[in-house]
Steps between C-alpha positions, in 0.01 A plus 500: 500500500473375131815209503746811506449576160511831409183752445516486043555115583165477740279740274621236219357230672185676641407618144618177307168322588254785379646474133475119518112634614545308853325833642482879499670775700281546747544131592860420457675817641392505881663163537779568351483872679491273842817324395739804393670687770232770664743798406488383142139447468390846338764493255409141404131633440626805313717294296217215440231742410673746314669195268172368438332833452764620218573106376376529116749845509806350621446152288435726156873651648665216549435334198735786343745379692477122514553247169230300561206486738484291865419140449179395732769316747647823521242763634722555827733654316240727326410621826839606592570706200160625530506593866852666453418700185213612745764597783752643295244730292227606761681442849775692658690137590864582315533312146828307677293394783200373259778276283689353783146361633341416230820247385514398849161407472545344183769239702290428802162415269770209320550690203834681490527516158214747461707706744760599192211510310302772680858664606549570167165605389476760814834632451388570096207650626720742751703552164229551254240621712374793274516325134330205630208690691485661131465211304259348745274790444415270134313227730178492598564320790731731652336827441153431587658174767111252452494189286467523166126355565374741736626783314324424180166433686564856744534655121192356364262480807609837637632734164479833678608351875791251424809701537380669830428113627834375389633871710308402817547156508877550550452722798501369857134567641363695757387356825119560533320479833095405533369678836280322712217705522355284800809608694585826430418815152784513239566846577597393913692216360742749308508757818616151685746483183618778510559484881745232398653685234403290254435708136150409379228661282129365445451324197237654214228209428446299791436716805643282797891493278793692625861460256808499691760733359713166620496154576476370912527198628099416655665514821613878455074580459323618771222249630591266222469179770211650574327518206442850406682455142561234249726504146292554270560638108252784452308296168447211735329710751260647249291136498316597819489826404341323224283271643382755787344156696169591672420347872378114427619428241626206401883522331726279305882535479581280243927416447507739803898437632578660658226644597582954459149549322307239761653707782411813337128421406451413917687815570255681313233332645510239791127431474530282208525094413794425315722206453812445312595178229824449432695209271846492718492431822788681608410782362146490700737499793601869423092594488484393853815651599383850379154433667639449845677798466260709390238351771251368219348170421408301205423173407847370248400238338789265281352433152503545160307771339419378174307226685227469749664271717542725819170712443230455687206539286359852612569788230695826596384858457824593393786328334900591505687339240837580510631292236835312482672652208824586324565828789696680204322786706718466742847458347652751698455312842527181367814511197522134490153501248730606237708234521277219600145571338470413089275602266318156487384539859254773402317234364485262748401763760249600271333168455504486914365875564245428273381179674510667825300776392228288364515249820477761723199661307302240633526598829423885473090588615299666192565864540852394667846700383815287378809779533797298272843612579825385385848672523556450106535759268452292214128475310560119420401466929300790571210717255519186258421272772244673587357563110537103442269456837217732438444316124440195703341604774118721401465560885814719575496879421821647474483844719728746487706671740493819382852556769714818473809251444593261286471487112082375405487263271190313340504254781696618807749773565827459528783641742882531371806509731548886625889536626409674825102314515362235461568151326348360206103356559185420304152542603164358343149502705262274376115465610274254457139564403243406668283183337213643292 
């Protein structure tokens, strides 16, 4: 239990430290999931998610309704009119219900002054409700619900695309399974499925996918412990489709946590050499974990891949470089990058994909294949990146994919966010010529 405050007062507290960026969602929510009351704990993720996912909307509608904006000191408070505005317009929790927590909340955080505050603002938006959604249709922020930032750079990277991005990232994704081939065919895996009625449909690019019509728990899949299926977004899956590794050779997975696309490459063929780098080292813990399951093996190695540090000196047939990036391609399961990530970062993870590009470049065999990835949709990460490289580098070839997905462009081809597919990717195979 969670010092008996109440559940607006403990999603306060768990979000307060992501908009100080102490951390994301993904690593402040299971504690503080592991501290509220069990029967509580999918609200408290509906209510945590959904908040963040629709945050830029209900701060453009609240700004209507306050006189001035939150002071720094006072982001708590921001996330209790946010998460109620949430509740009140997208839940079925009764508007009288939503008020009498949320100024609850605002006592046991230490601040029960924000508790008329928010009391009256909720009860004008009860009041008002129409004329203000109205007027908020004027702000940018509310009716298309991304920073200011992003939307401007959507506009100009993507003219014909934006609006359907904006549309999909605000959707709650689908949950996309990768079959183990080495265990069982896609097409027994959704007779086993279907055995457990559990909905499911194959997915369109990648041919070991199945979509859920819903979200399970792992523990509702048959053979899951086993290993017979991993989660797995359908563009993710298409590197080893990709790649296609032959017996022998010798693979990189560079930034590989934690560790979907390793798995998959072995999956696809267990008579290659392949080892895994990887900068955090608890995140290399999850590439384990998923090879034990699985029943596969590979060498993890801690390091950083813009270095040479942790390499050993012999070059690699094949290179994965799934590059750390902005992952505005995957919004939707992750809402907290529209809050946390700023436009200024594209630049610093530009500088870094570029120096692990070139690093790693020294490693690949002449006649070798580089396959970059990232989960971006923005050029500033991905076909530029890749442009800026080949000027500098006379011994890389740019080869297309020439894939039945994805939008081509000069250098790479790009995936957008589909509302019942997959999530946003990039892909870019490079090759490098063999000395004259």
């Amino acid at each position: 239990m969670s010092d008996n405050l109440n559940l607006r007062a403990q999603i306060a507290r768990a979000l307060l430290p992501l908009l100080q960026h102490q951390g994301s969602l993904s690593s402040l929510l299971p504690n503080a999931l592991d501290k509220a009351n069990e029967r509580d704990r999918p609200l408290m993720q509906q209510i945590c998610y959904g908040t963040l996912r629709y945050w830029h909307r209900y701060d453009a509608l609240a700004s209507l309704m306050l006189r001035q904006p939150f002071h720094p000191d006072e982001m708590d408070v921001e996330i209790l009119l946010n998460c109620a505005l949430y509740q009140i317009e997208q839940l079925r929790t009764p508007d009288h219900a939503v008020i009498n927590e949320t100024v609850e909340a605002c006592k046991q955080i230490g601040k029960p002054w924000a508790g008329k505050l928010l009391n009256a603002v909720l009860r004008r938006f009860q009041r008002e409700r129409e004329e203000i959604l109205q007027l908020a249709q004027r702000l940018d922020a509310f009716k298309y619900n991304h920073p200011d930032w992003m939307l401007n750079k959507l506009k100009h990277n993507w003219p014909q695309h934006w609006e359907a991005i904006l549309d999909a990232n605000d959707l709650a994704p689908p949950m996309c399974l990768r079959v183990n081939r080495r265990k069982c065919d896609r097409e027994a895996y959704l007779d086993l499925l279907q055995q457990a009625e559990i909905g499911a449909r194959p997915g369109v690019f990648s041919s070991d996918a199945i979509y859920l019509d819903s979200a399970v728990g792992v523990e509702q899949l048959p053979m899951f412990a086993q290993g017979w299926v991993s989660v797995q977004d359908e563009a993710a899956q298409l590197a080893a489709h990709l790649l296609a590794p032959k017996s022998g050779m010798r693979i990189l997975d560079a930034c590989s946590a934690p560790g979907g696309k390793l798995c998959h490459l072995l999956e696809h063929n267990k008579d290659i050499e392949i080892e895994a780098v990887e900068l955090e080292p608890r995140r290399a813990i999850r590439i384990s974990e998923n090879l034990d399951r699985l029943e596969l093996s590979a060498p993890v190695k801690i390091g950083d891949a813009s270095t040479t540090d942790w390499w050993n000196g012999e070059l690699y047939d094949q290179i994965l470089l799934d590059a750390p990036c902005s992952a505005t391609g995957v919004i939707r399961r992750n809402p907290d990058i529209k809050v946390l990530r700023r436009n200024e970062d594209l630049l610093t993870l530009a500088v870094n994909q570029l120096a692990i590009l070139s690093n790693l470049w020294d490693m690949l065999k002449p006649g070798g294949t580089l396959l970059y990835a990232t989960c971006s949709i923005f050029s500033q990460e991905n076909d530029r990146i890749i442009e800026r490289f080949l000027k500098s580098h006379t011994d890389a070839r740019f080869v297309p994919l020439n894939a039945p997905w994805g939008e081509a462009r000069e250098f790479g081809t790009q995936l957008f966010p589909q509302p019942e597919g997959h999530d946003g990717f990039f892909y870019a195979r490079l090759e490098r010529m063999q000395e004259a």
